[in-house]
SEBA-234720 format. One record per residue: residue in one letter; residue number from 1; y negated, z, x negated of N, C-alpha, C, O in turn. Coordinates in steps of 0.02 Angstrom, whole numbers, plus 50000, padded with zeros to 5 digits. Example, Ala and Ser with C-alpha at 12.3 -4.5 7.8 and 13.67 -1.06 7.14 Angstrom:
// residues 2
REC type seq   n.y   n.z   n.x  ca.y  ca.z  ca.x   c.y   c.z   c.x   o.y   o.z   o.x
REC    A   1 50284 50390 49340 50225 50390 49385 50165 50390 49340 50166 50423 49288
REC    S   2 50112 50354 49358 50053 50357 49316 49998 50394 49355 49943 50402 49330
END
This chain:
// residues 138
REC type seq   n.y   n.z   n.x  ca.y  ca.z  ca.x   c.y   c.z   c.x   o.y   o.z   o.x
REC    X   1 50727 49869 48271 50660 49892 48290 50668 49941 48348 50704 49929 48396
REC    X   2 50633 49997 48341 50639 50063 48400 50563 50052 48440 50507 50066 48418
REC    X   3 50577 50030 48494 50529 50050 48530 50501 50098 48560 50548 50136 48572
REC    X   4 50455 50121 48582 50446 50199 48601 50441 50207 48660 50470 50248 48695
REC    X   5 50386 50152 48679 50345 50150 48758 50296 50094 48761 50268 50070 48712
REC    X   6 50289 50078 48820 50256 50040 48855 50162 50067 48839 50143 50119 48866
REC    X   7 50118 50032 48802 50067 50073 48780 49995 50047 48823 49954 50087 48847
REC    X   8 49987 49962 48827 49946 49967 48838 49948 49853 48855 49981 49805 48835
REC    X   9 49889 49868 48904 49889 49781 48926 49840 49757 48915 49795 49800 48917
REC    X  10 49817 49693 48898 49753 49674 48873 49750 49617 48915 49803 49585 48908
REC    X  11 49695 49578 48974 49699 49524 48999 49628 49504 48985 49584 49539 48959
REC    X  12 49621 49416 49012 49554 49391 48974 49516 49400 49052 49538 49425 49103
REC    X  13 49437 49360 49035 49407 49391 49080 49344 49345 49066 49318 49344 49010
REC    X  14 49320 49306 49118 49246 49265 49112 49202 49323 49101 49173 49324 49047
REC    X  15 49191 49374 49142 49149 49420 49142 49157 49499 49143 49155 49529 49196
REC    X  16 49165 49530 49087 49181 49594 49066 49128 49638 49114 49150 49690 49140
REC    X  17 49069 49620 49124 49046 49695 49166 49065 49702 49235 49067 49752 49271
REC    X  18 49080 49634 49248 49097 49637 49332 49168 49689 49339 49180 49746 49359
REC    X  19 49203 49635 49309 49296 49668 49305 49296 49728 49301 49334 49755 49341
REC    X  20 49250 49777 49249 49245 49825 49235 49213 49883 49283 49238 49939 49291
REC    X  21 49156 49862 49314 49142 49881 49354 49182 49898 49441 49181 49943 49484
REC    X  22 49215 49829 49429 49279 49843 49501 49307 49911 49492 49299 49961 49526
REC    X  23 49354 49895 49420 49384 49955 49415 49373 50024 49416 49405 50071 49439
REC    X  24 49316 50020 49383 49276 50092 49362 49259 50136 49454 49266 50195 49469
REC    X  25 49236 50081 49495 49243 50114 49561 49300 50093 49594 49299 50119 49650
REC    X  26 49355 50054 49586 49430 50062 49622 49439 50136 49606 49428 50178 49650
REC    X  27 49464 50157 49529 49487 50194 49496 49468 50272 49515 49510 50316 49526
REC    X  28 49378 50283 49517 49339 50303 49515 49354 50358 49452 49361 50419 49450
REC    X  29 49356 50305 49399 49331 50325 49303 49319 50290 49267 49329 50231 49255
REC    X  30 49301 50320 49252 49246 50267 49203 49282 50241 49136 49320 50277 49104
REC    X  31 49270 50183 49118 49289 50163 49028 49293 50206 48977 49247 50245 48964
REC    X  32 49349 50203 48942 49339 50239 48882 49301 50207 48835 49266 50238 48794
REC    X  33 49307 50132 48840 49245 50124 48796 49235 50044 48837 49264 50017 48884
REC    X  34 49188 50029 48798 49130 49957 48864 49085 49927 48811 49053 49959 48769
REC    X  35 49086 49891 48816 49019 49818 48758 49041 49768 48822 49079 49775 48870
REC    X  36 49004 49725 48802 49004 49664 48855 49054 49609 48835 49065 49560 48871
REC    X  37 49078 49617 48788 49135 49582 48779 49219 49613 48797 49267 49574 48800
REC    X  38 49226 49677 48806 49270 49714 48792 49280 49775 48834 49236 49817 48824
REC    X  39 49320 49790 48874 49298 49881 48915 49382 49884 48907 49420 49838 48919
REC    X  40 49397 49947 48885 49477 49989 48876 49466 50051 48941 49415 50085 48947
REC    X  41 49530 50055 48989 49537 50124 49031 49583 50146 49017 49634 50111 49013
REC    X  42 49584 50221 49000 49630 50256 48987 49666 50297 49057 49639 50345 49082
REC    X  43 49715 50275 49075 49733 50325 49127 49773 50391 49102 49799 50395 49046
REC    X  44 49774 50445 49152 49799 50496 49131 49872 50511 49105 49896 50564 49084
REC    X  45 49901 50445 49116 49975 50445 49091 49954 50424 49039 50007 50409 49012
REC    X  46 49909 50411 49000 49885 50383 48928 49900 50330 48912 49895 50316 48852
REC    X  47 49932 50265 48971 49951 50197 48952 49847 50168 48979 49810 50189 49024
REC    X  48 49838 50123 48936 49779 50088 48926 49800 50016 48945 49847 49982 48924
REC    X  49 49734 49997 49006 49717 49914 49021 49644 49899 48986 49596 49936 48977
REC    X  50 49654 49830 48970 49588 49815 48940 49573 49743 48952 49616 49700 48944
REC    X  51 49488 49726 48981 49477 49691 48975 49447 49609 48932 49404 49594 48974
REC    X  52 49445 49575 48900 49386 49551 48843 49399 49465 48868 49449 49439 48893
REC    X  53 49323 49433 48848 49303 49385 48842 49319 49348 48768 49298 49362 48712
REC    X  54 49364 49297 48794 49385 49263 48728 49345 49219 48692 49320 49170 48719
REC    X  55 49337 49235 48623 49267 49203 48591 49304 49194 48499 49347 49220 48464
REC    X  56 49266 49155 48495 49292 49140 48426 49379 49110 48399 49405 49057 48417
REC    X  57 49404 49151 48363 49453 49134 48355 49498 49158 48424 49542 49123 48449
REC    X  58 49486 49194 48438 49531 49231 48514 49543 49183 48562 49594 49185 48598
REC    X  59 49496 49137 48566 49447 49086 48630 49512 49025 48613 49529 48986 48657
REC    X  60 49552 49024 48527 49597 48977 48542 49665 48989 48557 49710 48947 48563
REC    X  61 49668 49041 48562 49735 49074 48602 49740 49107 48656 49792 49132 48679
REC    X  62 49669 49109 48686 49669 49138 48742 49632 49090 48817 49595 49042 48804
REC    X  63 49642 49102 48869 49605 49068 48911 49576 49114 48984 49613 49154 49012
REC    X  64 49510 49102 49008 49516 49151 49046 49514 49123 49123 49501 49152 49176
REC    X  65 49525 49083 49115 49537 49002 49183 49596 48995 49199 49596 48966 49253
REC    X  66 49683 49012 49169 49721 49001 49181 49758 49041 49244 49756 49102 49251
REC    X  67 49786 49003 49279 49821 49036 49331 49849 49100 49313 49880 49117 49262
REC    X  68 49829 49141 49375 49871 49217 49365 49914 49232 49406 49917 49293 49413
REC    X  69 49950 49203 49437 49979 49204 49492 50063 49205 49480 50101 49193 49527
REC    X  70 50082 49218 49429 50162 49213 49407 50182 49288 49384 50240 49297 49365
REC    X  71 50143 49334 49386 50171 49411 49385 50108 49456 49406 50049 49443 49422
REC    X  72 50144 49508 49399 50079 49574 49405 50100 49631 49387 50160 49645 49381
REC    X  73 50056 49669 49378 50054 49732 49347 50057 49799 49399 50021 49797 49449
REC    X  74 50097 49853 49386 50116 49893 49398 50087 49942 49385 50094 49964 49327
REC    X  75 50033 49988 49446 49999 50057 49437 50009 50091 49487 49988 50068 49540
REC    X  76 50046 50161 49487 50073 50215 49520 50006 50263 49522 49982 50291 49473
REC    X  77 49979 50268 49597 49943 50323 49610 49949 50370 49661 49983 50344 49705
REC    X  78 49928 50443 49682 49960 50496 49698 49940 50472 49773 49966 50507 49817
REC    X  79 49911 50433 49789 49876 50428 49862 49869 50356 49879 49813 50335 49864
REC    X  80 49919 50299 49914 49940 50242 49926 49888 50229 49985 49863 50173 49983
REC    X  81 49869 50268 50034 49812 50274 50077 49755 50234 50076 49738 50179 50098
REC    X  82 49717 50303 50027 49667 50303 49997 49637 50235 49950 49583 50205 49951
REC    X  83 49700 50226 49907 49705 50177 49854 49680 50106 49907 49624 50084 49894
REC    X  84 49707 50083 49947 49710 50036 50001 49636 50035 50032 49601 49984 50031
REC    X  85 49618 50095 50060 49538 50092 50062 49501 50082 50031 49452 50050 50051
REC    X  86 49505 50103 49970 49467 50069 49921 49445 49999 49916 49391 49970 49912
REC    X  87 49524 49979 49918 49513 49910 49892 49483 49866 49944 49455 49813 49930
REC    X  88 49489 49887 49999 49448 49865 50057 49394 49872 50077 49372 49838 50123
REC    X  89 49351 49928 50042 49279 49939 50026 49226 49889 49981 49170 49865 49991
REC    X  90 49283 49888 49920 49249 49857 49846 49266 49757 49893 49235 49715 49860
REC    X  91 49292 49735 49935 49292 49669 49951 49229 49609 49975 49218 49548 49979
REC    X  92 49209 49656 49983 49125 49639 49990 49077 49619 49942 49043 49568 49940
REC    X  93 49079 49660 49909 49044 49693 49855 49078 49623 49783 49038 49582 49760
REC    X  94 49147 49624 49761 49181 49601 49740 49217 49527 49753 49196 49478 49720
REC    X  95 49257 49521 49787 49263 49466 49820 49360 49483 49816 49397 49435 49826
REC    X  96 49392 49554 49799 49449 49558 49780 49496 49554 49838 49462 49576 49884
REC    X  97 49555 49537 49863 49592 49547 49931 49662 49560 49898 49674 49573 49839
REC    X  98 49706 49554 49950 49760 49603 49950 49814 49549 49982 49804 49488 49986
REC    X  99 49871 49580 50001 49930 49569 50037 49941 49583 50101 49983 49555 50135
REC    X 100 49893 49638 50126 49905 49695 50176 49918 49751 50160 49931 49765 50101
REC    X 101 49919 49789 50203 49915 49876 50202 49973 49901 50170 50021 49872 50195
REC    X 102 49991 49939 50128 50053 49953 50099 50108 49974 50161 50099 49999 50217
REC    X 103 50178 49950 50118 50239 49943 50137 50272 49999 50105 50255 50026 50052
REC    X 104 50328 50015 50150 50378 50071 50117 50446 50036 50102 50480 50014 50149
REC    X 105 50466 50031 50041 50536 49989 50014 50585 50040 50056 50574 50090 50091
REC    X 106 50644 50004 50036 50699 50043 50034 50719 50094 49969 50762 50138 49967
REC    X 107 50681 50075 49928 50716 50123 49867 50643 50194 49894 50635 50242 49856
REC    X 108 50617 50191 49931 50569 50261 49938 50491 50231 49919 50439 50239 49952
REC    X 109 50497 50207 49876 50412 50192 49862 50396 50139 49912 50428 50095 49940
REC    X 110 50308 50170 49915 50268 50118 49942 50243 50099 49907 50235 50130 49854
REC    X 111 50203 50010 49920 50173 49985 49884 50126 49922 49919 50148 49893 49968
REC    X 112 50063 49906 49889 50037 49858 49937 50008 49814 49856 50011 49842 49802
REC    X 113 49975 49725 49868 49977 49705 49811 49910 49684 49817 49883 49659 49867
REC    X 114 49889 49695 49770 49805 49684 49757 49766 49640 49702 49750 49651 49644
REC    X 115 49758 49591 49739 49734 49532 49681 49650 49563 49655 49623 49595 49702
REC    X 116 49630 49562 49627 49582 49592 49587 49534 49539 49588 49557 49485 49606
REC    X 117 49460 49539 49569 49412 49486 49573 49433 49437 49531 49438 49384 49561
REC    X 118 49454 49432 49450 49473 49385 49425 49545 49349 49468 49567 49297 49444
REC    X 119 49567 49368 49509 49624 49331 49512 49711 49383 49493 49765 49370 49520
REC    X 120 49699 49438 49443 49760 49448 49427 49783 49505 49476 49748 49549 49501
REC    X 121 49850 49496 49485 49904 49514 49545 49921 49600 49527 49938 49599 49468
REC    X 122 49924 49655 49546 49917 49724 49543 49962 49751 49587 49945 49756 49646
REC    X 123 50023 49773 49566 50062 49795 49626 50041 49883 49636 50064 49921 49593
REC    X 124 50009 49904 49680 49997 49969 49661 50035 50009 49719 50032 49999 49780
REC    X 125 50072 50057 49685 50146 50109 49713 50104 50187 49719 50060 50223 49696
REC    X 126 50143 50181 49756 50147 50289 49759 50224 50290 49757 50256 50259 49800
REC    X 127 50256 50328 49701 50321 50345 49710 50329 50408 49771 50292 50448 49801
REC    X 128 50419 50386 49766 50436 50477 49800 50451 50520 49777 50477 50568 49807
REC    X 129 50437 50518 49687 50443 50571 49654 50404 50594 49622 50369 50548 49602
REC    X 130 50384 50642 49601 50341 50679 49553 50329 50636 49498 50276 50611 49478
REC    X 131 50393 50631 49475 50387 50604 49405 50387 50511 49412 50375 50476 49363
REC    X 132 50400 50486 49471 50401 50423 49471 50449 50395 49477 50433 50337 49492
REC    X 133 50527 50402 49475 50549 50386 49462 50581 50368 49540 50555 50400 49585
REC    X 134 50649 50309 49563 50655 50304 49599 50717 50339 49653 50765 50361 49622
REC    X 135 50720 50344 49699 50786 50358 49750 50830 50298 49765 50820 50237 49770
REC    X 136 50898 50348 49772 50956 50264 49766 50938 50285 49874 50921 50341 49894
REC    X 137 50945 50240 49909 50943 50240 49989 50991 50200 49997 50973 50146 49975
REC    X 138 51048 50197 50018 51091 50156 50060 51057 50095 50115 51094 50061 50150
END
C-alpha cells in the first residue's frame, strides 16, 4: 500500500456549533462546510480537521466524553505571537486554556499547547523554515 499524505482528522464533539465557532475565530476562517452535526476546515496547506456529533450507527463507535488527554495535534502557523493571543482572547468567551506562552525548542521551532473547549490537546508551532521543516542545533 503507497501512501501519499497525511489528508485529514476527524474528532467527536457534544456540540458542533460551539467547537466550530472557536475555531472559525481562533483561525479567523470560516468552514468549508457546517450543518449542526458536522463542520470540515480546510487550511491552506489543504490538510482538513473536522468536527461531528456521533449519532446513529457512528454513536457506537464513537464517543464524545472520552478522555483526550493522551496526544495532540499538530498546526504550524506563520505568527506563534499572534496565534497565543488569540487563544487568550477566545478564553472567556470559550472556556479553552493553554500551557503558557510559547517556547523555543532546540531544534528552532516554537511552540505553545492549546487545549481547545472540548478538551482536545493542539500543539501549535511556527517553524524556522519556510517550508516547515526542521534545523539540526547542537
Amino acid at each position: 500500500m503507497n501512501f501519499l499524505t497525511n489528508s485529514h482528522l476527524v474528532l467527536t464533539t457534544t456540540d458542533v456549533s460551539r467547537i466550530t465557532e472557536f475555531w472559525r475565530r481562533l483561525l479567523q476562517l470560516d468552514p468549508h462546510f457546517e450543518n449542526k452535526g458536522f463542520a470540515e476546515f480546510v487550511l491552506p496547506s489543504g490538510f482538513r480537521f473536522a468536527f461531528f456529533l456521533p449519532t446513529g450507527t457512528a454513536a457506537k463507535h464513537f464517543s464524545s466524553d472520552s478522555a483526550r488527554n493522551h496526544s495532540s495535534v499538530g498546526l504550524t502557523v506563520r505568527d506563534i505571537a499572534a496565534a497565543y493571543e488569540r487563544t487568550l482572547e477566545l478564553q472567556n468567551d470559550f472556556g479553552n486554556s493553554d500551557a503558557g506562552p510559547p517556547k523555543e525548542h532546540p531544534w528552532g521551532e516554537q511552540s505553545f499547547l492549546l487545549i481547545d473547549p472540548d478538551g482536545n490537546r493542539w500543539e501549535i508551532t511556527e517553524s524556522p523554515t519556510e517550508d516547515g521543516t526542521l534545523v539540526h542545533r547542537e
